[in-house]
C-alpha positions as CSV (number, residue, x, y, z in Angstrom):
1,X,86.1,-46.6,-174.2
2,X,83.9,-43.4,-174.3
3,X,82.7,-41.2,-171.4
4,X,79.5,-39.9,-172.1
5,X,78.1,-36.6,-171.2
6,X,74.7,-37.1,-169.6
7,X,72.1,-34.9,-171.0
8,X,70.1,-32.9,-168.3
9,X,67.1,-34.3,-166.5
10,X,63.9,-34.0,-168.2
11,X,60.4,-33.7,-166.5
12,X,57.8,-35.9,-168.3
13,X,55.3,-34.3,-170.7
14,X,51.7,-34.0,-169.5
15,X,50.7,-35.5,-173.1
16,X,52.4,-39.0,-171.7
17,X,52.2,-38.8,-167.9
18,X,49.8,-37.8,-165.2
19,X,51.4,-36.3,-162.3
20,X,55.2,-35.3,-161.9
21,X,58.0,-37.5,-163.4
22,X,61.0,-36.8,-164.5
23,X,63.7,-39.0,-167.1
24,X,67.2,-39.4,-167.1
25,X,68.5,-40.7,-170.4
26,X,71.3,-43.4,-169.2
27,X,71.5,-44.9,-173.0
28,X,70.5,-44.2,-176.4
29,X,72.1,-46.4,-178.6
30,X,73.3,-45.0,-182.2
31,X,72.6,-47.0,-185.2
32,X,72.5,-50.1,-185.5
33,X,72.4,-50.3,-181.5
34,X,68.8,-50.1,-180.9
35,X,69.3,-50.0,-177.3
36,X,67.7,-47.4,-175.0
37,X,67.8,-47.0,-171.2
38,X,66.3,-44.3,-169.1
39,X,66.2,-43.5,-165.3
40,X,62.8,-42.7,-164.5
41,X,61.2,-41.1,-161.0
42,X,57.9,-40.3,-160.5
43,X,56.1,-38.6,-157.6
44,X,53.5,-40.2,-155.9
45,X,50.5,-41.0,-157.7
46,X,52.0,-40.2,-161.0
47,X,51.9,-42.7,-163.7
48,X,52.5,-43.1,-167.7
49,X,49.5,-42.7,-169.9
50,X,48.4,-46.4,-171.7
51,X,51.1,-47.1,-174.0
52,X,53.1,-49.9,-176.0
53,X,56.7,-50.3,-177.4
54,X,57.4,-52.2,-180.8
55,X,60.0,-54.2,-179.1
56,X,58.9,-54.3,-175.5
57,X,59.7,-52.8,-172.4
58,X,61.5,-54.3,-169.3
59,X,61.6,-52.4,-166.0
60,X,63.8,-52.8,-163.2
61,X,61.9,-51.0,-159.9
62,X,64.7,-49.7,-158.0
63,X,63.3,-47.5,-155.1
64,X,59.7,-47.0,-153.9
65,X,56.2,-48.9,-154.9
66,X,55.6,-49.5,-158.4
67,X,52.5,-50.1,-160.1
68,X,52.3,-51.0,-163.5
69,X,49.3,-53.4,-165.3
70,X,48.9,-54.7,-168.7
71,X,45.4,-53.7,-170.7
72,X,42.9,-56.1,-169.4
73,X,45.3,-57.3,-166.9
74,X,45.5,-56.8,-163.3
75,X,47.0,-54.3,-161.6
76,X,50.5,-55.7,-159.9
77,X,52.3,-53.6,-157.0
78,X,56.3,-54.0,-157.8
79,X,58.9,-53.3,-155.5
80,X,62.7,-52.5,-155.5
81,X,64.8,-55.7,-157.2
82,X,61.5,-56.8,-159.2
83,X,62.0,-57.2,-162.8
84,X,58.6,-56.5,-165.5
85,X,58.9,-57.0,-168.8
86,X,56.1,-56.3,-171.3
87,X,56.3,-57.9,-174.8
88,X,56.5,-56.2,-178.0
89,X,53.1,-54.6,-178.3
90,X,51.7,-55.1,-175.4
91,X,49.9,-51.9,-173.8
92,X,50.6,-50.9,-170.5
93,X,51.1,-48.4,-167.8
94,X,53.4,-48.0,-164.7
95,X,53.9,-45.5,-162.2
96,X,54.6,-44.5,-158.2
97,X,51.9,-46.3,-155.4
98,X,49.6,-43.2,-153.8
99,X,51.8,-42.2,-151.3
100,X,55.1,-43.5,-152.2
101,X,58.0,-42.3,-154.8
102,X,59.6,-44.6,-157.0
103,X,62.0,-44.8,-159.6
104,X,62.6,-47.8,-162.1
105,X,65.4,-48.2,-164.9
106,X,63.3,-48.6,-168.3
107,X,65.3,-50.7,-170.7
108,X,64.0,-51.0,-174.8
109,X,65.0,-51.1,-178.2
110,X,63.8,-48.5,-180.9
111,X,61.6,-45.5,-181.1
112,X,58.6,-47.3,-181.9
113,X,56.4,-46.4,-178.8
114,X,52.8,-45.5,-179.2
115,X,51.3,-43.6,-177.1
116,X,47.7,-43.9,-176.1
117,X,45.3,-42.5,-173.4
118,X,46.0,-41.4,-169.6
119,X,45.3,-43.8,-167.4
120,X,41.8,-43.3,-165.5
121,X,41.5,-42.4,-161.5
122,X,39.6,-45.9,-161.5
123,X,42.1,-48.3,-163.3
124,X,45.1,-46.3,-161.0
125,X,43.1,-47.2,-158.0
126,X,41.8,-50.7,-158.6
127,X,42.8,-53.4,-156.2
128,X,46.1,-55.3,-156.7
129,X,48.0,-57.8,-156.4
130,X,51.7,-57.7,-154.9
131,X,54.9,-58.6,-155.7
132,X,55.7,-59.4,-151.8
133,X,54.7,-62.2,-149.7
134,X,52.4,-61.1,-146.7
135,X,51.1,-58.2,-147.8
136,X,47.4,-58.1,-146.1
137,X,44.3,-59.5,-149.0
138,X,47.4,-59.6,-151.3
139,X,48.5,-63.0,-153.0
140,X,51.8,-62.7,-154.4
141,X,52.4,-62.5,-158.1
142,X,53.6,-65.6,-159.3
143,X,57.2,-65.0,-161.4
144,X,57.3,-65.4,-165.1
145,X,57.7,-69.2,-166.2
146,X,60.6,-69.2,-168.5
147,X,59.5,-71.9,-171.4
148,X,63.0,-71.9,-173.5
């Protein structure tokens, strides 16, 4: 057994995020472990620019409103316990609801994460759809159908 030392908190760089977020690195695997998990909080309204991981991403929205969408998908409104995972690839963006904090557990493999541009004011505010049942001119995102 090993207790690690937690590096300090880091705020997120404007080149990757619009708005204030910060990163607390939980887990970065050394070789071969791939493994990488980070604690991530953003303020209202802040969000990650468009990017992709080589492995994929999953998220795990533990407090606030999340919204994250995948390029040329539509916009989805997470919310604590909700699990997203985006495939190897696949370009996205998440980030805090206007008007609410949130923080989600990032979870991926490798350093391969491209980086792409910020997110515009329109795709940020586009309508969306929820992860929550009875949300008003919301349907509910339907969960992932597990095919194996």
């Amino acid at each position: 057994m090993e207790l690690i030392t937690q590096p300090e908190t880091s705020k997120a760089p404007a080149e990757m995020f619009t708005g204030d977020a910060w990163w607390d690195v939980i887990y970065r695997g050394e070789e071969p472990s791939r493994a990488r998990a980070n604690l991530v909080r953003f303020a209202p309204g802040a969000r990650t620019a468009w990017h992709s991981h080589g492995l994929g991403q999953t998220l795990f929205i533990v407090a606030g409103v999340a919204l994250i969408q995948s390029r040329g998908g539509r916009l989805v409104e997470a919310h604590p316990g909700d699990i997203v995972h985006t495939p190897p690839g696949e370009e996205h963006w998440h980030g805090a609801a206007p008007g609410h904090f949130m923080t989600h557990l990032a979870l991926w493999e490798g350093d391969e994460t491209t980086w792409l541009e910020h997110v515009s004011d329109a795709e940020y505010g586009a309508e969306r759809s929820s992860t929550r049942r009875g949300r008003a001119g919301r349907e509910p995102v339907p969960p992932r159908q597990d095919t194996t």
